[in-house]
Chimera marker file (.cmm) of the C-alpha trace (Angstrom):
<marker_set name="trace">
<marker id="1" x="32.031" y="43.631" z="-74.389" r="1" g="1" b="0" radius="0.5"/>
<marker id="2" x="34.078" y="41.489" z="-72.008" r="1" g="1" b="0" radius="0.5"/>
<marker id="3" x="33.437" y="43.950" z="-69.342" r="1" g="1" b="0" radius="0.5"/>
<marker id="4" x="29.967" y="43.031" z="-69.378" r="1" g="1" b="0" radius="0.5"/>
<marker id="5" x="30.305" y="39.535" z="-68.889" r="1" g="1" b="0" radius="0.5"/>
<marker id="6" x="31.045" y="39.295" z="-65.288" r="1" g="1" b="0" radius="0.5"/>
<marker id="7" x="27.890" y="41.987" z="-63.990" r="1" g="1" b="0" radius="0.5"/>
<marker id="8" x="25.697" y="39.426" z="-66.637" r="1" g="1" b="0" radius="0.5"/>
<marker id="9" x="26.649" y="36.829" z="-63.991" r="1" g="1" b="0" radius="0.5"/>
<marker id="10" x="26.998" y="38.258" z="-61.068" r="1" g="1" b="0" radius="0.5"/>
<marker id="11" x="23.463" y="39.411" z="-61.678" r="1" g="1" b="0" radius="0.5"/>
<marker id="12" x="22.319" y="35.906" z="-62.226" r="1" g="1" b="0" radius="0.5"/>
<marker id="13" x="23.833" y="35.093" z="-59.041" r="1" g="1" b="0" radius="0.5"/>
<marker id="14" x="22.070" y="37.784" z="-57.199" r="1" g="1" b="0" radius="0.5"/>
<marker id="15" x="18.924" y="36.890" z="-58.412" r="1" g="1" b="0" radius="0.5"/>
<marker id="16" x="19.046" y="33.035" z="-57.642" r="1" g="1" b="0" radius="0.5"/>
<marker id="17" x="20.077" y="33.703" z="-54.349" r="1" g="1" b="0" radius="0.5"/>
<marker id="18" x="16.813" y="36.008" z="-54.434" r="1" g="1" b="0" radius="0.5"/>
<marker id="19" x="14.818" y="33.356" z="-55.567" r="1" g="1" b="0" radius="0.5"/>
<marker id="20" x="16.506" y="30.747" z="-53.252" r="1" g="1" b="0" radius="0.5"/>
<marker id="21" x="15.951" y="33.134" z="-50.070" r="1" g="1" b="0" radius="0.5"/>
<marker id="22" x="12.189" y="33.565" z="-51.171" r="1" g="1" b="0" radius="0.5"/>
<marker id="23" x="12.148" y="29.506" z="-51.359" r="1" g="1" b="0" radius="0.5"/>
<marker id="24" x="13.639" y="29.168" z="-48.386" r="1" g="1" b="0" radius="0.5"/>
<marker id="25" x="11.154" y="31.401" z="-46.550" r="1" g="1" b="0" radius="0.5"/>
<marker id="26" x="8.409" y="29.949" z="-47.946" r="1" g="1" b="0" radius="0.5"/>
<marker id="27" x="9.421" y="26.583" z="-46.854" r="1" g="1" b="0" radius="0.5"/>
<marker id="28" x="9.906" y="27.624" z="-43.026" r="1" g="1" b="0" radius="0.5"/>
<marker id="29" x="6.451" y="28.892" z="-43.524" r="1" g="1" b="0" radius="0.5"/>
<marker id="30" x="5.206" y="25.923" z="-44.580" r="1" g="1" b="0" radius="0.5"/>
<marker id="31" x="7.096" y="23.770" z="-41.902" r="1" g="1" b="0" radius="0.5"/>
<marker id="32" x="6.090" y="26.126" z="-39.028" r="1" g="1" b="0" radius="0.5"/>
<marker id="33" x="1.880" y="25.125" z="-40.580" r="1" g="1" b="0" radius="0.5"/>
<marker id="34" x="2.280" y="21.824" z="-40.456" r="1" g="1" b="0" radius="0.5"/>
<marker id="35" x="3.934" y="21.743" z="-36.823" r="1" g="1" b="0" radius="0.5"/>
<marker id="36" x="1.146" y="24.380" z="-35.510" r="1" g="1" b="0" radius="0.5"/>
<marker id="37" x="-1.647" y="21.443" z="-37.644" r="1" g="1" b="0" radius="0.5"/>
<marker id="38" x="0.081" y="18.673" z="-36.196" r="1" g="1" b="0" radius="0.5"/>
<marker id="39" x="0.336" y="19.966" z="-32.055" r="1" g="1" b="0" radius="0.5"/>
<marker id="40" x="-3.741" y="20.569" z="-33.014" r="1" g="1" b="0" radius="0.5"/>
<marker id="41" x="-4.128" y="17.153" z="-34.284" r="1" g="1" b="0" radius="0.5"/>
<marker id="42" x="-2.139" y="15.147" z="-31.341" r="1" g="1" b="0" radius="0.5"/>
<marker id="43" x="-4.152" y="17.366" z="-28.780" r="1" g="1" b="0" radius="0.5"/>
<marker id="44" x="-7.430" y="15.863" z="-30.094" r="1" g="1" b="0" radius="0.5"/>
<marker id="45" x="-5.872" y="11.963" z="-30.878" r="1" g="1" b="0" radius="0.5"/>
<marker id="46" x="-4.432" y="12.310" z="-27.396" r="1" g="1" b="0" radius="0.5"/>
<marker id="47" x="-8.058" y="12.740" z="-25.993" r="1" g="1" b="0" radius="0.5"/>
<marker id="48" x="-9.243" y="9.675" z="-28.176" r="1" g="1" b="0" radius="0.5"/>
<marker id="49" x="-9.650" y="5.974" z="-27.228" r="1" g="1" b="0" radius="0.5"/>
<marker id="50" x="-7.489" y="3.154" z="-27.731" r="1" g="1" b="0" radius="0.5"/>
<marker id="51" x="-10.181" y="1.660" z="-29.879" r="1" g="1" b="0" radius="0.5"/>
<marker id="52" x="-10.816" y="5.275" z="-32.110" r="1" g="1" b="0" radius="0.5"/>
<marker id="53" x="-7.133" y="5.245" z="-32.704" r="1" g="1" b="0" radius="0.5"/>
<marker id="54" x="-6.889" y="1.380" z="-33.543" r="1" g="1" b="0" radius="0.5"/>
<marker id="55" x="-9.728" y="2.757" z="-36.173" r="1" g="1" b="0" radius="0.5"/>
<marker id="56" x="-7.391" y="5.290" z="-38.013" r="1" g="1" b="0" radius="0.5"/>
<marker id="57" x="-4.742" y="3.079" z="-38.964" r="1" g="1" b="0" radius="0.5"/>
<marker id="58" x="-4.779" y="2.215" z="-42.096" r="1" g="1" b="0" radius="0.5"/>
<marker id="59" x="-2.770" y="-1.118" z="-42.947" r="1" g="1" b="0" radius="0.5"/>
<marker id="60" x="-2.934" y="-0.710" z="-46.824" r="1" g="1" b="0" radius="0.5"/>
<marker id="61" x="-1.486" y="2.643" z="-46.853" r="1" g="1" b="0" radius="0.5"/>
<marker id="62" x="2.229" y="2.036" z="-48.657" r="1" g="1" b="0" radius="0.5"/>
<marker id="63" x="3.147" y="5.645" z="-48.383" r="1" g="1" b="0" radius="0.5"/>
<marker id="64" x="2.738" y="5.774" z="-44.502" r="1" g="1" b="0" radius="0.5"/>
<marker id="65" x="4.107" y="2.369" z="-42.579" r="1" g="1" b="0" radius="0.5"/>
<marker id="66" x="2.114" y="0.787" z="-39.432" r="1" g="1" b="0" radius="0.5"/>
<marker id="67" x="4.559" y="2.017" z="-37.398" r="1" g="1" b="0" radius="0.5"/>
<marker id="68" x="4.903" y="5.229" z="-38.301" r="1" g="1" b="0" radius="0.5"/>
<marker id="69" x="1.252" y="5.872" z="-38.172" r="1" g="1" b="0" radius="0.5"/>
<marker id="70" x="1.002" y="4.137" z="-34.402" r="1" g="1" b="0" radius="0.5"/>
<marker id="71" x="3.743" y="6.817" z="-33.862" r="1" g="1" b="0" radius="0.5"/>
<marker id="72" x="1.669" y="10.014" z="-35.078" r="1" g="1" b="0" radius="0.5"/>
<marker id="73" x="-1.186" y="8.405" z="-33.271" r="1" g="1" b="0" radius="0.5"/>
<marker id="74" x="0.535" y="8.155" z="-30.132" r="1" g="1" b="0" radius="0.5"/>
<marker id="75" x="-0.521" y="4.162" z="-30.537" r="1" g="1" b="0" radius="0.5"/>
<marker id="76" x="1.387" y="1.690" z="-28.773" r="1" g="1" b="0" radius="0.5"/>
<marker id="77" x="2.208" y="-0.935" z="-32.238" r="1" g="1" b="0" radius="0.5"/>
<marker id="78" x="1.552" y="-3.600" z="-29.855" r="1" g="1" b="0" radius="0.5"/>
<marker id="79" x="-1.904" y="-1.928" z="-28.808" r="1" g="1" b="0" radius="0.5"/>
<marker id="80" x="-3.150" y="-2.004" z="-32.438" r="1" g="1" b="0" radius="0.5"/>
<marker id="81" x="-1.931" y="-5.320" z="-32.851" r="1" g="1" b="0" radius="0.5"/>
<marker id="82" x="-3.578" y="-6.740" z="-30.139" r="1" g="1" b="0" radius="0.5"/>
<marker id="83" x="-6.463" y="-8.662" z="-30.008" r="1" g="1" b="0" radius="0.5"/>
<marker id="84" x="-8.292" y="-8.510" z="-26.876" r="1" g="1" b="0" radius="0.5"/>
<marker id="85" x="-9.308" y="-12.397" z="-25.407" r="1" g="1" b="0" radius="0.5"/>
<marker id="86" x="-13.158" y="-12.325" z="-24.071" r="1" g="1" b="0" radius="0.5"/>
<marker id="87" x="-14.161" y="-14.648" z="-21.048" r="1" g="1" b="0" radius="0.5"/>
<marker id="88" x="-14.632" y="-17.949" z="-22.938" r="1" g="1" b="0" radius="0.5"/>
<marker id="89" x="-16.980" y="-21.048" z="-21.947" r="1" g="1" b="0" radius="0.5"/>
<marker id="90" x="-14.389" y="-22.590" z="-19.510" r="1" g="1" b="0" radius="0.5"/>
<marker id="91" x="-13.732" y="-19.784" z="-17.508" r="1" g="1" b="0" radius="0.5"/>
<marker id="92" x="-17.335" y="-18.697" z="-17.084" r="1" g="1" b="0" radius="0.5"/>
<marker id="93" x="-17.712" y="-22.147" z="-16.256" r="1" g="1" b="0" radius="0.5"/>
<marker id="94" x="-14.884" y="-21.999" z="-13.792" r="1" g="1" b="0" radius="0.5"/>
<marker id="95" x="-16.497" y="-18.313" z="-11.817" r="1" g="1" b="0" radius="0.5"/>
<marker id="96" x="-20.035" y="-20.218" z="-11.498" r="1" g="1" b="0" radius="0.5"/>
<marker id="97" x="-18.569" y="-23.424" z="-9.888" r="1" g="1" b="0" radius="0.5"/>
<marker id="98" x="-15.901" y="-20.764" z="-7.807" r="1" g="1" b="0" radius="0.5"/>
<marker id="99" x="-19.097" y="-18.505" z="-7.113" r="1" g="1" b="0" radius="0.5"/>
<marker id="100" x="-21.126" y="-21.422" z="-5.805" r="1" g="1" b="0" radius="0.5"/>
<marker id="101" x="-17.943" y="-23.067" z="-3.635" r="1" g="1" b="0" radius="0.5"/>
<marker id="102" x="-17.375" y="-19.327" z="-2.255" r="1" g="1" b="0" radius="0.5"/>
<marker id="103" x="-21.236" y="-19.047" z="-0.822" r="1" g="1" b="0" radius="0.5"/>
<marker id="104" x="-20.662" y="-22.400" z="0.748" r="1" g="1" b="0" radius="0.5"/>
<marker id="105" x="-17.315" y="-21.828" z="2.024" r="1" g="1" b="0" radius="0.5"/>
<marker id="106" x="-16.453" y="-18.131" z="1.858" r="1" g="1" b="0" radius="0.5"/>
<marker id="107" x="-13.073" y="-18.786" z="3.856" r="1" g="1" b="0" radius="0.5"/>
<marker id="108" x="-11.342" y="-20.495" z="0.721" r="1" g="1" b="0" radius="0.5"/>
<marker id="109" x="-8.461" y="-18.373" z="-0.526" r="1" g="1" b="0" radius="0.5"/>
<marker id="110" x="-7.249" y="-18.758" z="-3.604" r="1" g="1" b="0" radius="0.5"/>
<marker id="111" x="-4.966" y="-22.042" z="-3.229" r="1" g="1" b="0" radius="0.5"/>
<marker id="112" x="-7.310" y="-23.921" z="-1.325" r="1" g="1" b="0" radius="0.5"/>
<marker id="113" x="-10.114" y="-23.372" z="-4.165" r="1" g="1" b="0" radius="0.5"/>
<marker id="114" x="-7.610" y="-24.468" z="-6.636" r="1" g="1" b="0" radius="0.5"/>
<marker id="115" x="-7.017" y="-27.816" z="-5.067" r="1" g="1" b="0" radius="0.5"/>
<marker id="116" x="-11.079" y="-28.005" z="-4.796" r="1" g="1" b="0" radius="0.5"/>
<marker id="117" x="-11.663" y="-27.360" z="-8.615" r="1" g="1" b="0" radius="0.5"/>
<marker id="118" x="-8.713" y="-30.136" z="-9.321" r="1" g="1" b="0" radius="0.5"/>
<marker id="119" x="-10.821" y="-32.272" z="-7.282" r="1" g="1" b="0" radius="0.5"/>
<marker id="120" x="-13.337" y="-31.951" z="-9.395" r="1" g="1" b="0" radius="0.5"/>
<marker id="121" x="-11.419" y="-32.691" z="-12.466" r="1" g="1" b="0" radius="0.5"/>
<marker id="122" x="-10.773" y="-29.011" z="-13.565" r="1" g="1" b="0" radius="0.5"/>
<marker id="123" x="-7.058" y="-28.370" z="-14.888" r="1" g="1" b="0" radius="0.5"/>
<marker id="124" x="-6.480" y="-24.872" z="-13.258" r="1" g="1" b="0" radius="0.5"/>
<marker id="125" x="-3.427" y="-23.494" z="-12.275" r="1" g="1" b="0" radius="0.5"/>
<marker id="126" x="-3.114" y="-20.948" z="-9.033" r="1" g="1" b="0" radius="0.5"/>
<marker id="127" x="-2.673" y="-17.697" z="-10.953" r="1" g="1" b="0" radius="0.5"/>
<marker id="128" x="-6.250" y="-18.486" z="-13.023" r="1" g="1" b="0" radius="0.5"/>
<marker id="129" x="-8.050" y="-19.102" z="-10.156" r="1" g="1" b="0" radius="0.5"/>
<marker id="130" x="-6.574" y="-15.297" z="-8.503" r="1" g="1" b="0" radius="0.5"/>
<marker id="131" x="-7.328" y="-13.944" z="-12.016" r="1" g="1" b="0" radius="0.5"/>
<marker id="132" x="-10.891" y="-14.927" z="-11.283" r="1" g="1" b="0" radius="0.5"/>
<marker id="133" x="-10.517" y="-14.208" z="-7.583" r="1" g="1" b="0" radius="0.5"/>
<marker id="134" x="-9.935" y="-10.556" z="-8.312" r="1" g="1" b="0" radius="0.5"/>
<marker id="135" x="-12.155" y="-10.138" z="-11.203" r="1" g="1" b="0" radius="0.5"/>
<marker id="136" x="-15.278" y="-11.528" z="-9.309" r="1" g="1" b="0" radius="0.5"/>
<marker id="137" x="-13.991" y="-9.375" z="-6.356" r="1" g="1" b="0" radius="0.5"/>
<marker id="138" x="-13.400" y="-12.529" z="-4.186" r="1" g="1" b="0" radius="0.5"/>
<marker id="139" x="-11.482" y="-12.260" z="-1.168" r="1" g="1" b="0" radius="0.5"/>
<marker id="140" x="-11.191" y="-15.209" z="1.195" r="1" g="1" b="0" radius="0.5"/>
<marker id="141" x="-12.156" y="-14.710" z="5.166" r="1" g="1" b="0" radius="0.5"/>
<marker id="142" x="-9.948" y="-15.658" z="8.047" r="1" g="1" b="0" radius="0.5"/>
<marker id="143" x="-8.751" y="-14.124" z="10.903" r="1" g="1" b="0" radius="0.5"/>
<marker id="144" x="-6.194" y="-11.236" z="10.365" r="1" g="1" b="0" radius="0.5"/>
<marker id="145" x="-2.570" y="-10.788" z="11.368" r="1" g="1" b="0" radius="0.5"/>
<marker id="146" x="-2.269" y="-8.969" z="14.962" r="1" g="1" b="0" radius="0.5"/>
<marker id="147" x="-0.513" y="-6.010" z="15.334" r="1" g="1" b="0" radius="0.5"/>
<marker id="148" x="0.436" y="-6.342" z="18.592" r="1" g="1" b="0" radius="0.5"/>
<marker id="149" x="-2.436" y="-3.631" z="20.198" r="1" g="1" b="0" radius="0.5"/>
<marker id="150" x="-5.136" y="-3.996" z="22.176" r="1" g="1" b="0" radius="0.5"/>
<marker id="151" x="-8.482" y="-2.636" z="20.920" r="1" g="1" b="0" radius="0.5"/>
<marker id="152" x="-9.528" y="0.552" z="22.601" r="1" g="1" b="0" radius="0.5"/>
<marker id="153" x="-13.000" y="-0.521" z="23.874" r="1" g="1" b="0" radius="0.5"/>
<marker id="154" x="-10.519" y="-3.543" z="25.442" r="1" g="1" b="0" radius="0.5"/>
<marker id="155" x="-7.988" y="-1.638" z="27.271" r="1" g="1" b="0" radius="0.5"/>
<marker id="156" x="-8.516" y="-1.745" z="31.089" r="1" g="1" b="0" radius="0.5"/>
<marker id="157" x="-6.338" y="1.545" z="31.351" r="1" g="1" b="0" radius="0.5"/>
<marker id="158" x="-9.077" y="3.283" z="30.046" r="1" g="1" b="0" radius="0.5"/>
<marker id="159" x="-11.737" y="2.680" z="31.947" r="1" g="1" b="0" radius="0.5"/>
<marker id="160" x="-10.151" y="2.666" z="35.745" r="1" g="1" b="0" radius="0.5"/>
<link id1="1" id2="2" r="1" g="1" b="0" radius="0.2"/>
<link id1="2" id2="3" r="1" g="1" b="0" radius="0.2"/>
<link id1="3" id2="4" r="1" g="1" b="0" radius="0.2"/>
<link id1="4" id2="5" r="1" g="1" b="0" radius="0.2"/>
<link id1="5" id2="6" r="1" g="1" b="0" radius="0.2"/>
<link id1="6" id2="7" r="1" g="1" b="0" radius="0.2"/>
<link id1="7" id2="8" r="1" g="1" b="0" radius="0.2"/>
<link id1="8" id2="9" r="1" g="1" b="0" radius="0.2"/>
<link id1="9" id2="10" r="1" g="1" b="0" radius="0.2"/>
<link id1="10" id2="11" r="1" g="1" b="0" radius="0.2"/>
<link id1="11" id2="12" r="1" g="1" b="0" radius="0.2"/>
<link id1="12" id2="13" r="1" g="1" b="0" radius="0.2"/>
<link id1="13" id2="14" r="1" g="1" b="0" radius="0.2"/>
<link id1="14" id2="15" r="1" g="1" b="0" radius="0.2"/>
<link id1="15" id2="16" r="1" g="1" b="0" radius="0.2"/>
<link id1="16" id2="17" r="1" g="1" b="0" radius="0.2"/>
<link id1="17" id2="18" r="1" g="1" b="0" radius="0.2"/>
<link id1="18" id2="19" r="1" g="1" b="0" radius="0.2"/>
<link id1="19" id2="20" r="1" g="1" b="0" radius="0.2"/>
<link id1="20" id2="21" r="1" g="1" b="0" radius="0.2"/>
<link id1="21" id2="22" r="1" g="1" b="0" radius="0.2"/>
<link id1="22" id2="23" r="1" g="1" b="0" radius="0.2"/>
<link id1="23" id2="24" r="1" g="1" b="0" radius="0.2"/>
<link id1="24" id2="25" r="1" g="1" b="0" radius="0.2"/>
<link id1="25" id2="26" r="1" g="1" b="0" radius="0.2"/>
<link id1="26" id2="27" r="1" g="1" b="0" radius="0.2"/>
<link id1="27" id2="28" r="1" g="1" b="0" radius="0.2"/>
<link id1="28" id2="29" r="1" g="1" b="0" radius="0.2"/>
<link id1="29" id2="30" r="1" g="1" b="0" radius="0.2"/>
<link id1="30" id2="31" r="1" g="1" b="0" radius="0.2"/>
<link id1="31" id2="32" r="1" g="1" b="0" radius="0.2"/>
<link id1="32" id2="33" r="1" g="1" b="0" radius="0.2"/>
<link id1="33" id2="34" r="1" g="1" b="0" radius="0.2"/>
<link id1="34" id2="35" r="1" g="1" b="0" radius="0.2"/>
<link id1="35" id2="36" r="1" g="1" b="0" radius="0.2"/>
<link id1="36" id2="37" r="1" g="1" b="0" radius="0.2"/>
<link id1="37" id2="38" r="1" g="1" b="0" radius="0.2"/>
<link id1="38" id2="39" r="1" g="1" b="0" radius="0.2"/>
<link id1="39" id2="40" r="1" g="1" b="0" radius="0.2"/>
<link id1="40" id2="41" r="1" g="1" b="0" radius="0.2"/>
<link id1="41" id2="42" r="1" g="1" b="0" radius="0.2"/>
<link id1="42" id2="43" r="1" g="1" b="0" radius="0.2"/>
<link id1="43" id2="44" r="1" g="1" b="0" radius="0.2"/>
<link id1="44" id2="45" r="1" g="1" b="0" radius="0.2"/>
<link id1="45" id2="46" r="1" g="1" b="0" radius="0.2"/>
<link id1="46" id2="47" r="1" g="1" b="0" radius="0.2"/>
<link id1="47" id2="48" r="1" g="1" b="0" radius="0.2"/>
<link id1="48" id2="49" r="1" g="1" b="0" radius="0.2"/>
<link id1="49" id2="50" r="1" g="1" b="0" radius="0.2"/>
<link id1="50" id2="51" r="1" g="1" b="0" radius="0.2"/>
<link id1="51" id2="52" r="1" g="1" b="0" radius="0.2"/>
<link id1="52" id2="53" r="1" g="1" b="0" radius="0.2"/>
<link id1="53" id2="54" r="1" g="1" b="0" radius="0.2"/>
<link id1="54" id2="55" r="1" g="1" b="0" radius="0.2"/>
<link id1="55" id2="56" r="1" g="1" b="0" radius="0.2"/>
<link id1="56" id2="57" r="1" g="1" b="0" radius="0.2"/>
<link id1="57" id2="58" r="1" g="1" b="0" radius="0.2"/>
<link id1="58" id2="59" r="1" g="1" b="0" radius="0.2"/>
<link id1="59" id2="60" r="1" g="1" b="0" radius="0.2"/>
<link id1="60" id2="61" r="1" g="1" b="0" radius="0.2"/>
<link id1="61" id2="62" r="1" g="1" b="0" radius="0.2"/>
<link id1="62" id2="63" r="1" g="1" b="0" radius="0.2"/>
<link id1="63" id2="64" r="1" g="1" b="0" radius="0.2"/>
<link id1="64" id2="65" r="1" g="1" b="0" radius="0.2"/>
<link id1="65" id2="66" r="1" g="1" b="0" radius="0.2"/>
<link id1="66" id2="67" r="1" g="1" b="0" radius="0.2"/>
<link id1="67" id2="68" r="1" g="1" b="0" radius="0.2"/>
<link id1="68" id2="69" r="1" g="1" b="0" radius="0.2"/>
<link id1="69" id2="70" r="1" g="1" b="0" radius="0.2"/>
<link id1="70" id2="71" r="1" g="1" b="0" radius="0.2"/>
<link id1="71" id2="72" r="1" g="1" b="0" radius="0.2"/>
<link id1="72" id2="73" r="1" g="1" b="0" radius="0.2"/>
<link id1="73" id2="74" r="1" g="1" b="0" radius="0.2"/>
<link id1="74" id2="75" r="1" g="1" b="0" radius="0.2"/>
<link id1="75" id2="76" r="1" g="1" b="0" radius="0.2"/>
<link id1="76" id2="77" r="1" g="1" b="0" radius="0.2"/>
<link id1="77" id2="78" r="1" g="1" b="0" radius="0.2"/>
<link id1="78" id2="79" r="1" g="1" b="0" radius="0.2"/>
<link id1="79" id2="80" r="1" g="1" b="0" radius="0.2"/>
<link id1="80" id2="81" r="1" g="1" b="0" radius="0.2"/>
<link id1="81" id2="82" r="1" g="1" b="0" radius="0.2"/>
<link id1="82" id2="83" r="1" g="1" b="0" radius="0.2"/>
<link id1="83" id2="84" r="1" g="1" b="0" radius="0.2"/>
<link id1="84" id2="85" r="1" g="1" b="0" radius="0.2"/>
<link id1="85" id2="86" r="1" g="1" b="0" radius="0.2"/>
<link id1="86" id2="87" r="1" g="1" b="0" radius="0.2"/>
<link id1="87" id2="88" r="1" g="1" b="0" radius="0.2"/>
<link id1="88" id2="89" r="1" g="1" b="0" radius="0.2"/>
<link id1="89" id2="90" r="1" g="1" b="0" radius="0.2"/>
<link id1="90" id2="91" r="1" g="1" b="0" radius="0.2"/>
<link id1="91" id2="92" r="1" g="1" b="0" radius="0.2"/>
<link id1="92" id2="93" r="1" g="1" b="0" radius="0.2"/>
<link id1="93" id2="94" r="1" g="1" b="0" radius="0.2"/>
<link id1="94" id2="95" r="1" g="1" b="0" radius="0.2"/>
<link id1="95" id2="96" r="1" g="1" b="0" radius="0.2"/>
<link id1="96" id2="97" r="1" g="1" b="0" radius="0.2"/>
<link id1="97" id2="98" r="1" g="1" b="0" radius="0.2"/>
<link id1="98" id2="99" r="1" g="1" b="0" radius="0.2"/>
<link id1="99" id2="100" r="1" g="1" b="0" radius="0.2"/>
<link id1="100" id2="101" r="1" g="1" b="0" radius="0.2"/>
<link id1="101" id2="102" r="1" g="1" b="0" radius="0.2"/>
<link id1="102" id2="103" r="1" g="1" b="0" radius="0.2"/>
<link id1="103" id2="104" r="1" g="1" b="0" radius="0.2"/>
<link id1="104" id2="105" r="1" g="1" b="0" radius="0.2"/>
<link id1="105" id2="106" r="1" g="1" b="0" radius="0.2"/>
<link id1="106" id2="107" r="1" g="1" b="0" radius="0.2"/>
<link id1="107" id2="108" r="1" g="1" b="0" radius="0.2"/>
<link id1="108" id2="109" r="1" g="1" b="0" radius="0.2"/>
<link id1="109" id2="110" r="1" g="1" b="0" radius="0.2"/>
<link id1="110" id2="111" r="1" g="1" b="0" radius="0.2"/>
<link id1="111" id2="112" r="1" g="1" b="0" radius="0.2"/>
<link id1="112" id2="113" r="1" g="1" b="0" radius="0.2"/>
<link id1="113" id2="114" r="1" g="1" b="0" radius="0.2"/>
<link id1="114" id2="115" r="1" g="1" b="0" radius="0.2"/>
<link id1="115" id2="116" r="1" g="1" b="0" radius="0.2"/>
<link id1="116" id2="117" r="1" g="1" b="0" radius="0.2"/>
<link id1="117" id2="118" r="1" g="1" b="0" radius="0.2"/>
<link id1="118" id2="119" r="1" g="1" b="0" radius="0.2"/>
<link id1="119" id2="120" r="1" g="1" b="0" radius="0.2"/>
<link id1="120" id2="121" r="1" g="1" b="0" radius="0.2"/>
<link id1="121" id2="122" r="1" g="1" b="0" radius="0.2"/>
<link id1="122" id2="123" r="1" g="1" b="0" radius="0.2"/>
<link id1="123" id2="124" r="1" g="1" b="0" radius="0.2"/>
<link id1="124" id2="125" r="1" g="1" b="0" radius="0.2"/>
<link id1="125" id2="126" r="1" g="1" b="0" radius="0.2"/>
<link id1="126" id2="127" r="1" g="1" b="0" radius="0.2"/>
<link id1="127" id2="128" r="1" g="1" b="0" radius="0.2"/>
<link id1="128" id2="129" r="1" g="1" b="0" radius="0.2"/>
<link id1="129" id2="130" r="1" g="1" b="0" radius="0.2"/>
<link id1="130" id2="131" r="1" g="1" b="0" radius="0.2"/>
<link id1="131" id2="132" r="1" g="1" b="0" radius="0.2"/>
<link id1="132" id2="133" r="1" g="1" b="0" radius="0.2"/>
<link id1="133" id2="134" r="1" g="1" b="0" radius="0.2"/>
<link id1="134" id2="135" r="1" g="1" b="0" radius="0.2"/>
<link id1="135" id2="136" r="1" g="1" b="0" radius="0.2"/>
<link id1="136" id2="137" r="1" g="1" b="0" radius="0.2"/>
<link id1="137" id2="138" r="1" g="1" b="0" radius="0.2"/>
<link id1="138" id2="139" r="1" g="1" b="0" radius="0.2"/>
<link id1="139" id2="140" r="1" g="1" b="0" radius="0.2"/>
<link id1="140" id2="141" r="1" g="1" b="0" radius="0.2"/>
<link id1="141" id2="142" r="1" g="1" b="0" radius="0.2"/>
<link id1="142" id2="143" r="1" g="1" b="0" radius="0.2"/>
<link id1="143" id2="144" r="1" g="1" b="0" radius="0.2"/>
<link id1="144" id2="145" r="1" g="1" b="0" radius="0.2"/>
<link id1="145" id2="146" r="1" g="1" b="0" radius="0.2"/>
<link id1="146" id2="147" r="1" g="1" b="0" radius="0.2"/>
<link id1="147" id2="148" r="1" g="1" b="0" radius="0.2"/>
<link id1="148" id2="149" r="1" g="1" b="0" radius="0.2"/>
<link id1="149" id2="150" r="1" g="1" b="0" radius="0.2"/>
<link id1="150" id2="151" r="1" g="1" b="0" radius="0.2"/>
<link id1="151" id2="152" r="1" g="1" b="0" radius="0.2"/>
<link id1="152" id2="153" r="1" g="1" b="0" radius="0.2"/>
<link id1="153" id2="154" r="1" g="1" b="0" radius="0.2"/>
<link id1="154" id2="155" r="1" g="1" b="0" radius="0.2"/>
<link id1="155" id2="156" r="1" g="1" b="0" radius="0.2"/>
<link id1="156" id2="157" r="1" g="1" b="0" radius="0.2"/>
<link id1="157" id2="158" r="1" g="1" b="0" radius="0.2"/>
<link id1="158" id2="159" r="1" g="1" b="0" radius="0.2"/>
<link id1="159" id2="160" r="1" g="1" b="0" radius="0.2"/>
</marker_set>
């Protein structure tokens, strides 16, 4: 009888490490799904919008944080988190009075216009007014910088 102990547990052993190894597989198969489902999923988020993405995150969801899901999104945390500042009253106000100034006096660059709008009582600061500048495609007119060359049609070399 006492011989028979040892093959009882050796058999055990045999068949746990059976039933481990079949685990085991099973679990690489599973991990090797979920990677092949998730490269799927970040091909189509990574053809999405900012906006569609700021969509999917849920903030309620306790089982997956913000972060995490800004992560699997490929979602900046500060994109989602941002809220996005429209043109308000006083700067629409600000590009008709610039628009008007620039018909009149298309040669104002972007310091000169700011001293104009102080004139007339506007608190504006340089970089606004070439925030403005650029977005209403402004750019002021004066003579360029010379490089130093003659134009062809000019050139006397050319002609005698």
């Amino acid at each position: 009888m006492l011989r028979v102990l040892p093959g009882i547990f050796s058999d055990r052993r045999k068949r746990t490490e059976e039933e481990r190894d079949e685990l085991e597989a099973e679990l690489y198969q599973q991990i090797g799904q979920l990677k092949v489902e998730n490269d799927w999923l970040k091909k189509k988020i990574s053809a999405a919008s900012v906006e569609e993405k700021r969509r999917l995150v849920e903030k309620d969801n306790r089982k997956v944080s913000v972060a995490r899901q800004c992560e699997l999104l490929d979602l900046w945390k500060s994109s989602y988190y941002y809220n996005s500042v429209t043109d308000d009253d006083y700067n629409l106000e600000l590009m008709g009075l610039m628009d008007e100034q620039y018909t009149k006096a298309p040669f104002y660059g972007v310091r000169k216009m700011t001293a104009w709008l102080r004139t007339r009582g506007y608190e504006v600061n340089p970089k606004r007014v070439r925030r403005l500048f650029q977005r209403m495609g402004f750019q002021a007119i004066y003579p360029r910088e010379k490089n130093g060359e003659t134009a062809p049609e000019l050139r006397l070399s050319d002609t005698i």
